[in-house]
PDB file with one MODEL, atoms N, CA, C and O in Angstrom:
MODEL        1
ATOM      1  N   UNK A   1      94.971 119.526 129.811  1.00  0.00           N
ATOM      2  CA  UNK A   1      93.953 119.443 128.788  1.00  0.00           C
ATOM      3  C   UNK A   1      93.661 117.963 128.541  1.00  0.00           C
ATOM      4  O   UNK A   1      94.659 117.258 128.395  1.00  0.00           O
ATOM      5  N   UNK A   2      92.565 117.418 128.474  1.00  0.00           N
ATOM      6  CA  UNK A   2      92.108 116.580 128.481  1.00  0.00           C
ATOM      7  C   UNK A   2      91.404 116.047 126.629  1.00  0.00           C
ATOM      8  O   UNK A   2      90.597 116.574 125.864  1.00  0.00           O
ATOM      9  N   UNK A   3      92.147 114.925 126.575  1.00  0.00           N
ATOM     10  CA  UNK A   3      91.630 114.265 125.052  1.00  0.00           C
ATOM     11  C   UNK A   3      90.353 115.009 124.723  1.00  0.00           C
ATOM     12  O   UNK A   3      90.186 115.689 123.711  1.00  0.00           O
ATOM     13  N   UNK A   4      89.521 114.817 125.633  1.00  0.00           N
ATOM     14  CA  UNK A   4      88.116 115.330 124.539  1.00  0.00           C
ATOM     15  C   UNK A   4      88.620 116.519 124.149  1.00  0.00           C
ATOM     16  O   UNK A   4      88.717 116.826 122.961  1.00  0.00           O
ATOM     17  N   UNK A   5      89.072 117.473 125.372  1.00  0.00           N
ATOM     18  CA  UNK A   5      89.210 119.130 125.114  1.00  0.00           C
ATOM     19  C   UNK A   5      90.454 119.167 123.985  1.00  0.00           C
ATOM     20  O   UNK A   5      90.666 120.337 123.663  1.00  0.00           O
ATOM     21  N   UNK A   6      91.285 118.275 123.332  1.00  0.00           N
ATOM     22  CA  UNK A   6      92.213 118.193 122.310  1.00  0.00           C
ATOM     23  C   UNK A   6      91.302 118.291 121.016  1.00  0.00           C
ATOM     24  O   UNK A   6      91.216 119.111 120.101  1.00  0.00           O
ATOM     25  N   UNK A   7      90.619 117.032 121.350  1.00  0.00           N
ATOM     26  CA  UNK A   7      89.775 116.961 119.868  1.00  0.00           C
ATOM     27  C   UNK A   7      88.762 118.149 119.609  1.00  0.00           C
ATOM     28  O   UNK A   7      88.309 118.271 118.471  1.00  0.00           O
ATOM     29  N   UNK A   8      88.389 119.018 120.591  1.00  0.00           N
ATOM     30  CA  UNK A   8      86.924 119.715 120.629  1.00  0.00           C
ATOM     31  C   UNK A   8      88.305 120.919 119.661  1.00  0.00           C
ATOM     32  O   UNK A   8      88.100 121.289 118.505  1.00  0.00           O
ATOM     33  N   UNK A   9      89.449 121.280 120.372  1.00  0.00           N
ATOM     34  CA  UNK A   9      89.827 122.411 119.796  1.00  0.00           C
ATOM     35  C   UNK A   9      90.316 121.885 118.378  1.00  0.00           C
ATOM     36  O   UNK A   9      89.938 122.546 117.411  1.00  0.00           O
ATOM     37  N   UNK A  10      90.949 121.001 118.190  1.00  0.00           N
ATOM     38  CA  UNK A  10      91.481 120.675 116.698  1.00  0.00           C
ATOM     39  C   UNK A  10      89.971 120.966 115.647  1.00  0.00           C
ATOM     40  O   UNK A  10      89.928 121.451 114.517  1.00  0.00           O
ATOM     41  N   UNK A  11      88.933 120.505 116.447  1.00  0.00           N
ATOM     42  CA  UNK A  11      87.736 120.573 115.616  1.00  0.00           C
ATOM     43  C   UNK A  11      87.415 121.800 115.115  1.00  0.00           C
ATOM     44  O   UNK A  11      86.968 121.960 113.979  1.00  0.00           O
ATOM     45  N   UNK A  12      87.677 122.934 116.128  1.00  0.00           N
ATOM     46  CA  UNK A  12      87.229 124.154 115.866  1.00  0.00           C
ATOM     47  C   UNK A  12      88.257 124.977 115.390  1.00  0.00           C
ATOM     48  O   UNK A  12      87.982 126.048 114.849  1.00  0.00           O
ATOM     49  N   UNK A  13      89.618 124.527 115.557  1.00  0.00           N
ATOM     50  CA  UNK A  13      90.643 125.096 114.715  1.00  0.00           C
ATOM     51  C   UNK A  13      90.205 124.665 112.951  1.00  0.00           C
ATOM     52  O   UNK A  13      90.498 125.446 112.045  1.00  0.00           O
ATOM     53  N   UNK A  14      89.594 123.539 112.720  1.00  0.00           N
ATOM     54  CA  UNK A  14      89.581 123.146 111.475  1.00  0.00           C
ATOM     55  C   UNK A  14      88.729 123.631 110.852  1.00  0.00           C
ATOM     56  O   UNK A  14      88.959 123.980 109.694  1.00  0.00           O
ATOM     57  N   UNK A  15      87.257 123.835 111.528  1.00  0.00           N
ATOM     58  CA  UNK A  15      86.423 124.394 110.943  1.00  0.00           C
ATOM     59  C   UNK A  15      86.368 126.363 110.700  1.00  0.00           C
ATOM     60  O   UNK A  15      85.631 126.971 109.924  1.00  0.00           O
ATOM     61  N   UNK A  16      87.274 126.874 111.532  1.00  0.00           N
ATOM     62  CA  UNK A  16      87.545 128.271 111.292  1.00  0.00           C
ATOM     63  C   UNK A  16      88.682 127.953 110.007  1.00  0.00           C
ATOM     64  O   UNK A  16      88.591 128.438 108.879  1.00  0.00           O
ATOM     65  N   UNK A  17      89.602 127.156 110.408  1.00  0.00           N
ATOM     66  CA  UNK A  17      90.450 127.604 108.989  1.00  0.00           C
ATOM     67  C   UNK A  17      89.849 127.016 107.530  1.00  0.00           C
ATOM     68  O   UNK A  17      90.323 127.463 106.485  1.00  0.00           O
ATOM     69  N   UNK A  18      89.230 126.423 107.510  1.00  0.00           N
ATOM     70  CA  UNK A  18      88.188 126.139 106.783  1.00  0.00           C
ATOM     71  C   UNK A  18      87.068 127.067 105.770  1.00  0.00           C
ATOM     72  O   UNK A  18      86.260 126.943 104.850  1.00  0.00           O
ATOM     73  N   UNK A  19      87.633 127.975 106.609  1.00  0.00           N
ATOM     74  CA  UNK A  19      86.502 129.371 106.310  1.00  0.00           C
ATOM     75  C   UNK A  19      86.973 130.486 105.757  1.00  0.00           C
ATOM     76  O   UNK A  19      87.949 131.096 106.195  1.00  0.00           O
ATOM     77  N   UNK A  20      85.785 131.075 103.979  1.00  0.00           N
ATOM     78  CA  UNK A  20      86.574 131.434 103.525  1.00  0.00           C
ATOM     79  C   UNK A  20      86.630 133.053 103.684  1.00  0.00           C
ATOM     80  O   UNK A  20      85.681 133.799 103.924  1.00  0.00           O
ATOM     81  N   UNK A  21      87.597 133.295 103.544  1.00  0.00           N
ATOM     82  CA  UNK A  21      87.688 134.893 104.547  1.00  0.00           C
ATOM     83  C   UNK A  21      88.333 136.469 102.844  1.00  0.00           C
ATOM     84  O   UNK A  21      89.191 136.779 102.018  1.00  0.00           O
ATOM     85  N   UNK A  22      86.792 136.863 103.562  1.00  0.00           N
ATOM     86  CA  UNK A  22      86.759 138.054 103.093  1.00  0.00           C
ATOM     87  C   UNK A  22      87.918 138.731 102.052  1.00  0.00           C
ATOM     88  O   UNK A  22      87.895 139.081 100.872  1.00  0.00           O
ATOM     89  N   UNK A  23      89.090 138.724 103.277  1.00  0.00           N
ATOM     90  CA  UNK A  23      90.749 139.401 103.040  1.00  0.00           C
ATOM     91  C   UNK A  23      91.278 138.334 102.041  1.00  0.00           C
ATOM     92  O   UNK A  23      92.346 138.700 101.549  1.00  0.00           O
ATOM     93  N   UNK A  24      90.906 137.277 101.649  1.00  0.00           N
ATOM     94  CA  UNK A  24      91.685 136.591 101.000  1.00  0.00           C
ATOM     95  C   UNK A  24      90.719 136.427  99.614  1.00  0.00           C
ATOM     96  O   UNK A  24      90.536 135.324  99.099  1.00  0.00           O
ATOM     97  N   UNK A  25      90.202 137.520  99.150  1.00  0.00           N
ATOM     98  CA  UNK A  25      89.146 137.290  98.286  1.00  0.00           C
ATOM     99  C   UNK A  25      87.857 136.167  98.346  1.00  0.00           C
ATOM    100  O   UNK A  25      87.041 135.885  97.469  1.00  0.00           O
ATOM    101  N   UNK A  26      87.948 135.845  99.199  1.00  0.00           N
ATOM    102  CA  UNK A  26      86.682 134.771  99.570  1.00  0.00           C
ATOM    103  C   UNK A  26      87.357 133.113  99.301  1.00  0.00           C
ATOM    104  O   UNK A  26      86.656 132.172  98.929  1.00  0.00           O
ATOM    105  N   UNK A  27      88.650 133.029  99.542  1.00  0.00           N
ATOM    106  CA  UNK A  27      89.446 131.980  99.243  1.00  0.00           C
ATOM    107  C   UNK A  27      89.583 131.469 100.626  1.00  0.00           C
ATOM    108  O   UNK A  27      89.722 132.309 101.516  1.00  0.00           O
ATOM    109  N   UNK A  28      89.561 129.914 101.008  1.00  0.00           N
ATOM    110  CA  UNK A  28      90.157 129.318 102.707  1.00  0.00           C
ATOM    111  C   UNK A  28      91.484 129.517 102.658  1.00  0.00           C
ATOM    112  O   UNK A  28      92.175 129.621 101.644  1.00  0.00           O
ATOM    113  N   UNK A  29      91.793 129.563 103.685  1.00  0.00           N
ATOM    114  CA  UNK A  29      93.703 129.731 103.625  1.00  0.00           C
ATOM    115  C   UNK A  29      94.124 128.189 102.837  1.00  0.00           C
ATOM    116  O   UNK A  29      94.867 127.797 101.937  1.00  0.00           O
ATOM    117  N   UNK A  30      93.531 127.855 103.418  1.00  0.00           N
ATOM    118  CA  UNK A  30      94.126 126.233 102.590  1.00  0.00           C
ATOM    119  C   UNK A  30      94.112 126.834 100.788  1.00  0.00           C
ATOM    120  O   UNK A  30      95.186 127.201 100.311  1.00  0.00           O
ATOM    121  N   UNK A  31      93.145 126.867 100.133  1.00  0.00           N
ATOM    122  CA  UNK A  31      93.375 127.956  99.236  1.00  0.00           C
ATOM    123  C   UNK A  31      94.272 128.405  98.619  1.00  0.00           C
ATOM    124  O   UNK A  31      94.720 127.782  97.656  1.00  0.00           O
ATOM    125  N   UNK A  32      94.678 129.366  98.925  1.00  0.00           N
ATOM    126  CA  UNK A  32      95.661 130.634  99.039  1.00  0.00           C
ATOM    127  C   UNK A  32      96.908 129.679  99.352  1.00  0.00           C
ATOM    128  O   UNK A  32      97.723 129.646  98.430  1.00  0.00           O
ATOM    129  N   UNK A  33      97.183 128.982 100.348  1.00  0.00           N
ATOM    130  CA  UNK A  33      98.207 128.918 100.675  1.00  0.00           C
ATOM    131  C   UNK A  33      99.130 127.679 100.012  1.00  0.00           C
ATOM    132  O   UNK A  33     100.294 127.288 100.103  1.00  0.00           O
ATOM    133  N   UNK A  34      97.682 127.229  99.157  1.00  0.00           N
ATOM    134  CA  UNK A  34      98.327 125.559  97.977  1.00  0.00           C
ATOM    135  C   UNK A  34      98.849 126.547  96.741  1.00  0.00           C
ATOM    136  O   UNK A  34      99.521 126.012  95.859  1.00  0.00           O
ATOM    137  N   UNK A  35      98.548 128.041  96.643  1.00  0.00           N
ATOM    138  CA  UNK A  35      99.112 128.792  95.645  1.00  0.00           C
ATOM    139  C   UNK A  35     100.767 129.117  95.973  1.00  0.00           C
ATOM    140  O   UNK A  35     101.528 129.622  95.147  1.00  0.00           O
ATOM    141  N   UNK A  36     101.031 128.837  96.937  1.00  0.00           N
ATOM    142  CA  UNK A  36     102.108 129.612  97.402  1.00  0.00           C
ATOM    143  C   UNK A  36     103.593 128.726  96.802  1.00  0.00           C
ATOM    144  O   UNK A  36     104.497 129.214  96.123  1.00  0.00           O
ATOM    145  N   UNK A  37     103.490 127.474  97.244  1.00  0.00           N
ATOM    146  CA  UNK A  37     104.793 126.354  96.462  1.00  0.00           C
ATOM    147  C   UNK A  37     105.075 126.895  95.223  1.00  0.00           C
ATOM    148  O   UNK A  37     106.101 127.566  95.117  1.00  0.00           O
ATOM    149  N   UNK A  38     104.312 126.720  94.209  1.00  0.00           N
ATOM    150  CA  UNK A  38     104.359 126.973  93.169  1.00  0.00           C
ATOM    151  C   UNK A  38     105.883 128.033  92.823  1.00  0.00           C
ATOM    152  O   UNK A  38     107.015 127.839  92.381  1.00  0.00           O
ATOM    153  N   UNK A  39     104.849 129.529  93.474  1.00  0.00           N
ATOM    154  CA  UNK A  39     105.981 130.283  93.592  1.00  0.00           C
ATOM    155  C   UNK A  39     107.125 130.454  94.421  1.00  0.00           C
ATOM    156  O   UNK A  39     108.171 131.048  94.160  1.00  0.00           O
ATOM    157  N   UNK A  40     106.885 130.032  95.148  1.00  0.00           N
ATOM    158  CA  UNK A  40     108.841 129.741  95.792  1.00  0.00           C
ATOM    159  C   UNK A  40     109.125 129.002  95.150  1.00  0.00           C
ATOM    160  O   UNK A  40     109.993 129.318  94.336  1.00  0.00           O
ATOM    161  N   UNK A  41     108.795 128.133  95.125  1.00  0.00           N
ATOM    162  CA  UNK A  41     109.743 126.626  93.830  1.00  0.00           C
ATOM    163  C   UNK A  41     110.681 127.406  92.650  1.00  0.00           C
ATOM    164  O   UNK A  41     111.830 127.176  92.275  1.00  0.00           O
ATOM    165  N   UNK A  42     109.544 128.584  92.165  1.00  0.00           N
ATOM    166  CA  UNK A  42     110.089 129.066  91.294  1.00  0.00           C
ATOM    167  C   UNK A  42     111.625 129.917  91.640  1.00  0.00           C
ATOM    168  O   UNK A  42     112.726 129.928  91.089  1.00  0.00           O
ATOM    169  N   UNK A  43     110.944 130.704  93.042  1.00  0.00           N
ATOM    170  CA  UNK A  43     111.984 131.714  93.298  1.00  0.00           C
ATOM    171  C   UNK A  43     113.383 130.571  93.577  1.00  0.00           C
ATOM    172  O   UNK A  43     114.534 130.899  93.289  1.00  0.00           O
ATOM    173  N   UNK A  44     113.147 129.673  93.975  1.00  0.00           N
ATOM    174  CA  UNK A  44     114.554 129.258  94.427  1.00  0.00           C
ATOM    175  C   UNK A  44     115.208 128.410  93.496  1.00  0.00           C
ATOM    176  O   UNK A  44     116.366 128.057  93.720  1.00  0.00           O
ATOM    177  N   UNK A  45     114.480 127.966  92.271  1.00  0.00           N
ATOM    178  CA  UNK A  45     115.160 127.738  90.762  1.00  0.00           C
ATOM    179  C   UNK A  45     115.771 128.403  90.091  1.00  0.00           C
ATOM    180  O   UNK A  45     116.771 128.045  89.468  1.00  0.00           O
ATOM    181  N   UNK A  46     115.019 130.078  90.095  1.00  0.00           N
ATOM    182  CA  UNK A  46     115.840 131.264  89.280  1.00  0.00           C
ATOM    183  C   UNK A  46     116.555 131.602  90.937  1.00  0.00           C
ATOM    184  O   UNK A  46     115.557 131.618  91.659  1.00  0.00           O
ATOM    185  N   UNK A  47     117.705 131.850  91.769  1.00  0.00           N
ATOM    186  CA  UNK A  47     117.606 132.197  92.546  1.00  0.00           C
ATOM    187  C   UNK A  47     118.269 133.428  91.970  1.00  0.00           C
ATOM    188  O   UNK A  47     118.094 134.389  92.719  1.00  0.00           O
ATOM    189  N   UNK A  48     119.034 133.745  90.797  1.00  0.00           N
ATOM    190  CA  UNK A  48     119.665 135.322  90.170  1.00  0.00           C
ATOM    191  C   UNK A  48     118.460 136.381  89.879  1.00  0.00           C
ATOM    192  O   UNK A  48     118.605 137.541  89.494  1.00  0.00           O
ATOM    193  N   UNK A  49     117.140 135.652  90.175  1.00  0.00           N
ATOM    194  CA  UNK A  49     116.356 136.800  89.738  1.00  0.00           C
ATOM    195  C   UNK A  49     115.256 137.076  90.841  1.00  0.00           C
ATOM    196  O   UNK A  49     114.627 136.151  91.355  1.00  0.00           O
ATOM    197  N   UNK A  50     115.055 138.450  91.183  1.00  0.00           N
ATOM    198  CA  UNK A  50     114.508 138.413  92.643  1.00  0.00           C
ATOM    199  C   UNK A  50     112.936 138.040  92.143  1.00  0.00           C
ATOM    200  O   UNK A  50     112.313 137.880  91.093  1.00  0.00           O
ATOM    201  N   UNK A  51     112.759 138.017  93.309  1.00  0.00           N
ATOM    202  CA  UNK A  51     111.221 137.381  93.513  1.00  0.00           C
ATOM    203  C   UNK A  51     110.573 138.102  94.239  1.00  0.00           C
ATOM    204  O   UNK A  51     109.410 137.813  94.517  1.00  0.00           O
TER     205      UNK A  51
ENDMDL
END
């Protein structure tokens, strides 16, 4: 694979994940997925209480 063909796919990996999808209530994964720390942080502070 050749540099350009690196950058052409990173490009199009970025611009699909970029995109906001249906299944995730119309949220980008980026989105959704800056929600997620939050709650593990939590789960592994209480770790006596399930999560």
């Amino acid at each position: 694979m050749t540099l350009l063909d690196v950058r052409a796919a990173v490009a199009v990996a970025a611009e699909l994940n970029a995109r906001p999808r249906e299944t995730l209530g119309w949220e980008t994964l980026a989105e959704r997925l800056s929600t997620l720390p939050a709650t593990s942080n939590q789960c592994r502070i209480r770790q006596r209480s399930p999560c």
